[in-house]
FIKE-528422 format. One record per residue (C-alpha): z, x negated, y negated; residue in one letter. Coordinates in steps of 0.001 Angstrom, whole numbers, plus 500000, padded with zeros to 6 digits. Each point is the difference from the previous one (the first is absolute). Layout:
! FIKE-528422
ZXYA...
END
This chain:
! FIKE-528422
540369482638558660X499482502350497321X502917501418499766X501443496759499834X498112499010496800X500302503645498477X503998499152499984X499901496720499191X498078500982496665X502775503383500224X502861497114500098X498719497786496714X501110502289497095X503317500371502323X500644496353500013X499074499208496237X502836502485499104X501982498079502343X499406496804498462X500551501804496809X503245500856500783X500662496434501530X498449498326496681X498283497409502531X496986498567498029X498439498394503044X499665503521501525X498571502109497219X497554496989499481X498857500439503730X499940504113499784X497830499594496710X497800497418501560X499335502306502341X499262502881498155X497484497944497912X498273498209503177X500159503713502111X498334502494498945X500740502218502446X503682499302499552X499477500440496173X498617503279500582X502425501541502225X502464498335497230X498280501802497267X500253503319502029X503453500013500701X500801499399496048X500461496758499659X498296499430496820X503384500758498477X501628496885501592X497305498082498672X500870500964496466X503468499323500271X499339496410501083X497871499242496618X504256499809498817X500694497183503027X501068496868498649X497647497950502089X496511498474498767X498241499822503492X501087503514500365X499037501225496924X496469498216500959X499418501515503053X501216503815498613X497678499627496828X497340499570502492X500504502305502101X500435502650497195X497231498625498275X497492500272502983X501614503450500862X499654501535496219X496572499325500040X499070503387502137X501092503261498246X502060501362502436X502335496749499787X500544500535496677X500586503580500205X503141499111502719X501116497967496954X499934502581497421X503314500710498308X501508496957501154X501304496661497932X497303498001501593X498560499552495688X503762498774498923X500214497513503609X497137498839498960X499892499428496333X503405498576500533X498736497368502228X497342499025496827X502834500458497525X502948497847502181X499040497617502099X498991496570499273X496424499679499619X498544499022503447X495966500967500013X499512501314503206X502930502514499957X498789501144496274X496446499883501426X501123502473502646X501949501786497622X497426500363497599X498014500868502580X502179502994501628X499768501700496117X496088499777500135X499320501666502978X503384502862499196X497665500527496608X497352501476501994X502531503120499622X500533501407496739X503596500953500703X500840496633501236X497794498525496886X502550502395497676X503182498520501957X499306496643500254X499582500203495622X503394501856499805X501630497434501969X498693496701497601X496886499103502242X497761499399496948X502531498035497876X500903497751503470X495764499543500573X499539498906496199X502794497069500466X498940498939503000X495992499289499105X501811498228496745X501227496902502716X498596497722501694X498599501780503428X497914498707502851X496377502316499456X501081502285502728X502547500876498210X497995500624497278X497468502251501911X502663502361501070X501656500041496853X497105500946498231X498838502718502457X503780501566500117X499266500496495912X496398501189500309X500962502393502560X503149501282497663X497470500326497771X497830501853501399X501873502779501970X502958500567497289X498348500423496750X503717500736498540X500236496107500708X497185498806497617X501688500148496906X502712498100501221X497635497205501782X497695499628496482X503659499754498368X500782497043502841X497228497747498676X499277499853503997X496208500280499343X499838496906497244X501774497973502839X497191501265503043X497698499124497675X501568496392499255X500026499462503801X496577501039500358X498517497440497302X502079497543501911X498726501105503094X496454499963499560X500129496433498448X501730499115503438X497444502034501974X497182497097498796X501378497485502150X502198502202502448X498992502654501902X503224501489500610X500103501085496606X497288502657500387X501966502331501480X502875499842497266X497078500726497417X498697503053501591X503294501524500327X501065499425496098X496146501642499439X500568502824501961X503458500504498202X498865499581496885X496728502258500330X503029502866501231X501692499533496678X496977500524497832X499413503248502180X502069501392497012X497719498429497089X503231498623498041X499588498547497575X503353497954501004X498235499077503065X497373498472498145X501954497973497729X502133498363502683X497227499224502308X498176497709497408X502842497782501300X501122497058498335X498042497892497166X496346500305499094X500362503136502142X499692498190503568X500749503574501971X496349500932498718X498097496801500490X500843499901503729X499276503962500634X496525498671498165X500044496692502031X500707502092502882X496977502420499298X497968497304499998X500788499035503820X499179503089500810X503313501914500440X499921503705500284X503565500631499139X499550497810496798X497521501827499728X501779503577499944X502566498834497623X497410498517497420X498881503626500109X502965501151499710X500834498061496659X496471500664498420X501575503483499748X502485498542497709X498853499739496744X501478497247498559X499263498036503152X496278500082499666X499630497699496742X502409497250501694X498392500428503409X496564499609498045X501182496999498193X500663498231503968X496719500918501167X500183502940501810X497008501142498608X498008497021501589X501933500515503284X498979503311500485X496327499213498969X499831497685502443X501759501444502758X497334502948499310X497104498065499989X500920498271503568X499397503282501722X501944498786503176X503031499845498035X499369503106497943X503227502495500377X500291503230498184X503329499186497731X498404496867498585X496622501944499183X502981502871497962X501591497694499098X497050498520497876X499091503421498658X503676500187498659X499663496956498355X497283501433497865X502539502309497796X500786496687497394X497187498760498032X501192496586500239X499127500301504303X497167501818499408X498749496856497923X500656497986503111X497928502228502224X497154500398497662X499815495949499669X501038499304504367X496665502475500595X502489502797501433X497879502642497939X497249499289502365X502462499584503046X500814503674499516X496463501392499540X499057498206503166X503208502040501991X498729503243498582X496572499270501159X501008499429503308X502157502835500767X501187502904498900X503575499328501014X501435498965496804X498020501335497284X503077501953499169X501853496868499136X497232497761498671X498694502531497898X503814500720498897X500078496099498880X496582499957498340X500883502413498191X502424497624498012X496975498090498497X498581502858498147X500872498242496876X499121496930500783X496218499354498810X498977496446502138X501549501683503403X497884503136499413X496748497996499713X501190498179502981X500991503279501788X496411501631499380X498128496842500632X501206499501503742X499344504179500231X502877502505499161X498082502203498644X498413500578503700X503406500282501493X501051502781497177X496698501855500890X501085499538504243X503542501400498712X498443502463498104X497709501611502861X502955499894502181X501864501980498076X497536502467499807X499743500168503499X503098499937500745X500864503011497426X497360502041501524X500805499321503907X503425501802499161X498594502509498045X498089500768503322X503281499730501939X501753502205497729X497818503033499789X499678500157503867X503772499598500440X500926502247496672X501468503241500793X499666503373498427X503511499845498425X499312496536498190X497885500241496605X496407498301499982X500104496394498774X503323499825500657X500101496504501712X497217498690497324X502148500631496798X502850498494502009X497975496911500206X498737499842496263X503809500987499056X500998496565502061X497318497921497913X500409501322497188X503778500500499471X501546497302502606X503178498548499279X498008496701498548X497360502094498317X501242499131496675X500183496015500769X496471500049498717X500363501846495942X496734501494498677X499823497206498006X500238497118503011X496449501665500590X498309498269497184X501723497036498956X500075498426497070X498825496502500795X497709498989503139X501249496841499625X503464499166500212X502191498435502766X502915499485498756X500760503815499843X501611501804503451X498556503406500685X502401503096500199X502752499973502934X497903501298503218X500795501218503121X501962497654502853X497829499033502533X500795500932503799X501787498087502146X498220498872502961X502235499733503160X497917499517503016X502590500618503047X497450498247502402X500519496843498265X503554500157499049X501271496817500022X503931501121499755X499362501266503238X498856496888501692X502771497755500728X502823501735498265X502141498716502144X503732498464499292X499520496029500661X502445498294502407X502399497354500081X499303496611501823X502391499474502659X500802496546498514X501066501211496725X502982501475501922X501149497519502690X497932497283501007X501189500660504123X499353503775500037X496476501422500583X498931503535498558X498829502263502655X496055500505499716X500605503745499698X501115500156496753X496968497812498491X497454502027501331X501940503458499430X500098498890496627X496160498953499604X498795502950500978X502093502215497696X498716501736497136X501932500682496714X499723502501497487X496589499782498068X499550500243495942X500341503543499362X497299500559497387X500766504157499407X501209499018496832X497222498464498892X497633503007501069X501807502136498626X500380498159496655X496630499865499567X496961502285499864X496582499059501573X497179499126497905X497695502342501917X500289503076498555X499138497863496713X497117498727501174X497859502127497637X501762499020497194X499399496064500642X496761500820500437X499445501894496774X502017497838498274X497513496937500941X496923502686499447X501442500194496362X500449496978499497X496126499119500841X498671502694497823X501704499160497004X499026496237500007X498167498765496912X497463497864502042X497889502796502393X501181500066503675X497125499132502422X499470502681502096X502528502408498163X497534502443499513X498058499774503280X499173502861502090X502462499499502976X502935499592497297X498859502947498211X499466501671502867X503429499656501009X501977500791496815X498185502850499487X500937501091503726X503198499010499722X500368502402496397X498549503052502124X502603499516502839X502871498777499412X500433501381496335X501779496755498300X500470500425496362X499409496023499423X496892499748501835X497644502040497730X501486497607496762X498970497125502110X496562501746500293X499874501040496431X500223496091499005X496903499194501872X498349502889498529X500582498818496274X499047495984500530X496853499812499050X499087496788502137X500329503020503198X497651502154498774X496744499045501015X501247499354503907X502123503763499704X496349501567498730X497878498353502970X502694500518502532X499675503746498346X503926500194499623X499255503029497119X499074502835502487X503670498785502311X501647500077496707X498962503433499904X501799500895502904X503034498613499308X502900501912498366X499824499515496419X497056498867500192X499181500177496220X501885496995499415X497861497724502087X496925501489498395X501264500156496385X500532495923500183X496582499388501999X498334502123497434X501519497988497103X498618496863501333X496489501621500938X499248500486496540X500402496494499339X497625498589502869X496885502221499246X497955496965500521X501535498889502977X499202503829501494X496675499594498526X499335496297501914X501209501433503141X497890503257499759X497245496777499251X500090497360501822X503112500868502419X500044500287503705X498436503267501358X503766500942501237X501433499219496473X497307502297498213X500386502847501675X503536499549499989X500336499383496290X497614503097499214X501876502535501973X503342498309498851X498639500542495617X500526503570499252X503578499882501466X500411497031497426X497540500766497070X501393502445497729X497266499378497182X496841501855500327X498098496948498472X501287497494502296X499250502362502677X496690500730498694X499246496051499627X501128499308503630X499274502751502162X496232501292497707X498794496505499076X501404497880502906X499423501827503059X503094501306500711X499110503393500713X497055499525502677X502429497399501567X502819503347500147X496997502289500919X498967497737503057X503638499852501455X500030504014499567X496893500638501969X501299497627502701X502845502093502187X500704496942501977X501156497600497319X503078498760499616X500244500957496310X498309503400500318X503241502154499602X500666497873496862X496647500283498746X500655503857500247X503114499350498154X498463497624496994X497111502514499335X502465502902499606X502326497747497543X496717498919498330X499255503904498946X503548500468499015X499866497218497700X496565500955498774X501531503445499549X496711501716501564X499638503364498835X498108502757500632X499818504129499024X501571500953503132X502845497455499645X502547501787497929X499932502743502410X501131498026502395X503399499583498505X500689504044500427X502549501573502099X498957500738503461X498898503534500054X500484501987502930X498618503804499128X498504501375497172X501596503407498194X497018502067498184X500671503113498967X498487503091502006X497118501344497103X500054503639501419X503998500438501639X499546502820497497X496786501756501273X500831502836502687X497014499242502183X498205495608500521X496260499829500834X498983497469501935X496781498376500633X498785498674503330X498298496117500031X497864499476503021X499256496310500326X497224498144501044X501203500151503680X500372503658500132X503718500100499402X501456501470497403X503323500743497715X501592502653498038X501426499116496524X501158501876497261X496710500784497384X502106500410496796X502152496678500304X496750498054500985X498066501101496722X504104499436498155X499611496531500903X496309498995500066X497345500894497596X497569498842502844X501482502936502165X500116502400497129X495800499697499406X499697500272503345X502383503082501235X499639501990496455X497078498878497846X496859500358500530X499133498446503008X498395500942503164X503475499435501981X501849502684496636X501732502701502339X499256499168502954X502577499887502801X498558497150501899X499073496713498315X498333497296501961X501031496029498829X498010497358500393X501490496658500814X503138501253500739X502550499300503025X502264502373501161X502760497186499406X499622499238496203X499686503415498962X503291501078501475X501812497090498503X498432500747496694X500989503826500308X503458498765501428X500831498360496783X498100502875497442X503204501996502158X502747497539499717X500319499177502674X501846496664501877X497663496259500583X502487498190501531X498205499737503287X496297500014499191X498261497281500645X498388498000497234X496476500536500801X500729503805499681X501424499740496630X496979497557498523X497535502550501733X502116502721498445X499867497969496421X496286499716500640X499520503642499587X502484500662497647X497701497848497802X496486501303501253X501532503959499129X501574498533496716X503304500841501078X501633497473497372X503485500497500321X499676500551503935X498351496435499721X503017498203498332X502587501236501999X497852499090503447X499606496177497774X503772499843499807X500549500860503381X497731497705501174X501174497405498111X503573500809500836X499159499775503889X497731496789499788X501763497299501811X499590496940502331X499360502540503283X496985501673498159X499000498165497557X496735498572502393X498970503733500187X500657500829496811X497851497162498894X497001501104503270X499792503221498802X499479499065496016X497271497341501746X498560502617501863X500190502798497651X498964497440497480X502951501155497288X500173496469498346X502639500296497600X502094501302502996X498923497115501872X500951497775497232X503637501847500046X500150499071503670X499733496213499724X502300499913496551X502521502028501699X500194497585502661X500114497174497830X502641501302497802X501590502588502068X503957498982500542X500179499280503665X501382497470502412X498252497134500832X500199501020503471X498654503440499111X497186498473497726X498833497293503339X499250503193501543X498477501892497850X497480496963499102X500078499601504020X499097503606500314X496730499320497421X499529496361502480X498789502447502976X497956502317498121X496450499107499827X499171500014496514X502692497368499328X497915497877498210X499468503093497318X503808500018499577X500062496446499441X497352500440497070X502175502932498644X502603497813499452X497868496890498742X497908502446497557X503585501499498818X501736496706499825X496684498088498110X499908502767497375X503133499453498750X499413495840500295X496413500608498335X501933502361497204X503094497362499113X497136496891499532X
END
């Protein structure tokens, strides 16, 4: 039985070429009626090349015919490999011809129009079908009178022209095609109130019209305002407000035409997408963009200030993090505009800027991470980092913003447009795509061609289920750059904006914002941030919260820091009684704050004298120092060792601090020239003794000389005993009498070594152990230095100790320790009255 129906579907292609031949119309009728109600006979038909027949009948001189073969093709061309067994052939001439030549009859045009939408999927059949006239025989057909099937095909054979044959554009925009889609949608959707039919005809001119502005024509935009009081825009608004996404997409899609926006403004599209926004069930991504692009012209940004949109956006950016990019982007239009900043910071940007801000930071630091585990030898350090501050700094829209954009002129205008910025991103979600849902080509009804004859079901639900070509949005992406590599710069542009504002910012200077500017400066290395920063720092309505918050010691570790501290300082001297109330009456936080914080700002001695002497700042720096577990102890450490420096404490030991390092000392040998040395033998209180040379000992010390050659008991003698001598400190002291090298004695050697240099009068010996001393003192020793002068009681040394520390140039992380390394010894608390006796002698001195 098989067999039987494999030849039978063998025979068909046989016997239409026999009817062919015979010209019987009856019989090709019946052998296409077949072939459209068979599939298995169509597919055995395909196989044995018959597709070739079928293009050669689109010339036969019969309308039912011509019917039945345009649907056949049609269903056939909508799978690739159909329309690659069609490739080369005349099937675009048959078939323009049939639009061109025969007497308009709408379900043979329908199917006609039909057969070039679904050969468009192809670009080579897209480029044919334009040689041979198709767009020229599309644009006079939608000009008649045609049933809205018609229509539909007509308008998806253009869009898909469109779309995959970009030589064909030109020539389409040149056709006035789109003015006349545009005319039949207004028409359309005024039909669509009362008759549901309509709706489909509207969506298809939509999705054609958001594939022209794919390009961002300017043409395109023109001839879709359509006909008078520009109805094309009205009903893509009108549509947005229903709710539809492709309306949607091309309302987008004109915001990023520039002369668009005003006239798109002017028909409410700025309420539209408002309100669409604020229903968040309706809420789509291209209205939300398209919003933001409406805030480029002052005249829109009026109408979002006044429809509450201001606060609309601050809501979105509180909510998620999605489109900050974007938002931010927009917001960034009102920096001029004085009323929509107040709004802006009353309904909290200035917490969103400080979110963006710590992100950042993060964000910058996470790769840093990344990119030293991943860099290899061969790639320099920071490579990847000064890639990234290159990008911010030197992007292709870095100069949108001039120096001068920074600090505007006037707070308060809105009439003005800030600079060109960057295009925002085009936002294509493929999930949602609504070209790809029903993209089908629309059928014919089976009355519209003879009244007796019934359509097979095949073809109707063949066609439903097809899918067309979707809006190719490549050009758009690659027109425009993303906004989120610019997210920093809308950021810092708002930032600026706030900190130049006559009226003081609430919360501008807080903590948590200064906080994370001043991170953001450290890390990501932004030349605009620190001017931002350096506004704050010179308003005098900031100062008071930067001084409690104790923003002077971070300033100090910023780069540059002498900026910040130059301003702060500036306004200091102005608010002596406001230091003096806190120090007073403040809370116990602010005081000890503000006193630690006043010799980084106080430069004169009598202001520091009048805060710090006679209003307790010092015991309230004192307390914090003897406490190793408060918060402000390492800046206490710090503001005692500025407070010195500025009180330029002195002492005799402190210009020999300021010497060269001395490693050895060079004396010359008294008796090279005497054939034969006599020594002298020390034996020390523990029975040890030492050799040295007799005649260089009484050379350098008149002690030595009484005792070795005057008259004294120990005159001649060989062997000397000394009393209160270690082994130790008398080699030292006769290691430098000989010249020799210090680098690696220790510094209790060399001040036990200096302590008999000065008990045997050995005065020069004495100065050059001094200089050494004072040469090796640092932040490892000076705690020993200091124990031993305690213990030893040498005062004046002791005194040298603590000054050196307090004006010694160090680190601050080398001067924590060293005051750390006097925390653990237990006669802190004498260290601690060192410095107060030091630093309250000078106070005492200047009142």
């Amino acid at each position: 039985m098989s067999t039987v129906v494999e030849k039978k579907e063998y025979l068909i292609l046989h016997e239409l070429m026999k009817h062919l031949k015979s010209e019987s119309k009856e019989g090709i009728s019946s052998c296409l009626e077949r072939l459209k109600n068979e599939p298995k006979c169509w597919k055995q038909f395909a196989k044995d090349g018959g597709m070739g027949i079928l293009v050669n009948l689109l010339r036969f001189h019969n309308l039912k015919i011509l019917n039945i073969t345009l649907s056949i093709l049609a269903n056939a061309c909508m799978t690739s490999d159909a329309r690659q067994k069609v490739r080369g052939s005349k099937i675009a001439n048959n078939v323009v011809s049939i639009i061109k030549h025969i007497k308009l009859e709408n379900t043979i045009h329908c199917r006609a129009c039909r057969l070039i939408g679904n050969l468009s999927e192809c670009d080579w059949h897209a480029k044919s079908l334009c040689q041979a006239g198709a767009i020229e025989a599309l644009v006079n057909l939608l000009q008649l009178d045609l049933n809205m099937q018609t229509y539909l095909m007509g308008v998806r054979a253009i869009r898909n022209i469109w779309s995959m044959h970009e030589s064909s554009r030109e020539k389409i925009i040149e056709s006035e095609v789109i003015f006349r889609i545009t005319c039949l949608l207004v028409r359309a959707k005024e039909k669509s109130e009362t008759d549901s039919k309509y709706v489909e005809l509207v969506e298809t001119c939509l999705k054609a019209l958001c594939a022209f502005l794919v390009t961002l024509d300017l043409r395109v935009g023109q001839q879709i305002r359509g006909e008078k009081d520009t109805q094309g825009y009205k009903c893509i608004i009108q549509c947005c407000d229903k709710n539809n996404k492709m309306a949607a997409k091309c309302l987008y899609l004109l915001c990023h035409i520039a002369v668009c926006r005003p006239i798109l403004g002017n028909l409410g599209a700025v309420e539209t997408c408002i309100t669409l926004i604020n229903d968040r069930s309706k809420r789509c991504t291209e209205i939300l963009v398209s919003l933001c692009l409406l805030c480029r012209e002052a005249i829109n940004r009026a109408r979002i200030r006044m429809g509450s949109g201001l606060e609309l956006m601050l809501s979105l950016l509180q909510e998620s993090e999605r489109f900050h990019d974007t938002i931010l982007h927009a917001l960034a239009q009102f920096v001029y505009d004085g009323p929509s900043i107040a709004i802006l910071v009353k309904h909290g940007l200035l917490d969103v800027l400080v979110f963006r801000l710590r992100r950042m930071v993060t964000q910058i630091r996470n790769e840093e991470i990344v990119a030293s585990k991943k860099r290899g030898n061969d790639s320099p350090p920071n490579r990847q980092t000064e890639f990234k501050y290159n990008k911010i700094n030197y992007g292709r829209f870095s100069s949108d913003y001039y120096r001068d954009d920074w600090s505007p002129g006037s707070a308060t205008s809105v009439s003005s447009s800030p600079p060109s910025t960057p295009p925002l991103p085009f936002y294509d979600s493929t999930e949602n795509d609504e070209n790809a849902e029903g993209n089908y080509s629309p059928i014919c009804s089976d009355t519209e061609f003879m009244e007796n004859e019934d359509e097979p079901q095949e073809e109707v639900e063949s066609l439903k289920s097809y899918k067309s070509v979707t809006v190719d949005v490549k050009e758009v992406q690659n027109w425009e750059h993303g906004c989120k590599s610019y997210t920093c710069v809308w950021t810092l542009v708002l930032l600026s904006r706030l900190s130049q504002s006559n009226r003081p910012i609430d919360r501008l200077a807080d903590r948590t914002t200064i906080e994370a500017l001043s991170n953001y400066i450290k890390y990501v290395k932004d030349p605009e941030a620190p001017k931002i920063l350096v506004k704050i720092t010179r308003n005098r309505a900031y100062l008071m919260p930067l001084l409690k918050q104790g923003f002077i010691f971070v300033a100090q570790t910023l780069y540059d820091s002498e900026q910040y501290t130059r301003h702060l300082c500036t306004l200091a001297q102005g608010a002596i009684r406001e230091l003096k109330s806190i120090l007073l009456y403040g809370e116990e936080t602010h005081k000890l704050v503000i006193a630690i914080s006043i010799p980084f700002l106080i430069k004169s001695q009598d202001n520091l004298v009048y805060l710090l002497n006679d209003y307790g700042g010092i015991p309230l720096i004192f307390r914090v120092l003897s406490d190793r577990q408060h918060n402000l102890h390492e800046q206490a450490i710090w503001s005692i060792c500025r407070l010195a420096d500025t009180l330029q404490v002195q002492s005799g030991f402190i210009d020999k601090l300021q010497i060269s390092h001395i490693t050895s000392t060079d004396f010359p040998r008294v008796y090279d020239s005497h054939p034969k040395l006599t020594t002298v033998t020390f034996e020390l209180d523990d029975g040890t003794t030492i050799d040295a040379c007799r005649h260089t000992l009484c050379q350098k010390s008149d002690a030595f000389s009484a005792m070795l050659e005057g008259n004294f008991s120990e005159s001649g003698k060989k062997r000397v005993k000394l009393r209160n001598t270690s082994k130790e400190s008398l080699n030292t002291l006769l290691l430098v009498i000989n010249g020799a090298s210090l680098e690696n004695t220790t510094i209790e050697l060399l001040l036990d070594a200096a302590l008999l240099a000065d008990k045997f009068l050995m005065d020069d010996i004495s100065d050059i152990l001094t200089k050494t001393l004072l040469s090796k003192l640092n932040y490892t020793n000076y705690v020993r230095a200091w124990n031993w002068a305690r213990i030893n009681s040498c005062h004046e040394f002791k005194s040298c100790c603590v000054e050196s520390f307090l004006k010694a140039p160090m680190t601050q992380s080398e001067r924590v320790q060293a005051f750390h390394n006097f925390s653990t010894n237990e006669s802190f608390h004498e260290f601690l009255n060192d410095i107060r006796a030091i630093i309250n002698n000078v106070l005492l001195t200047i009142n």
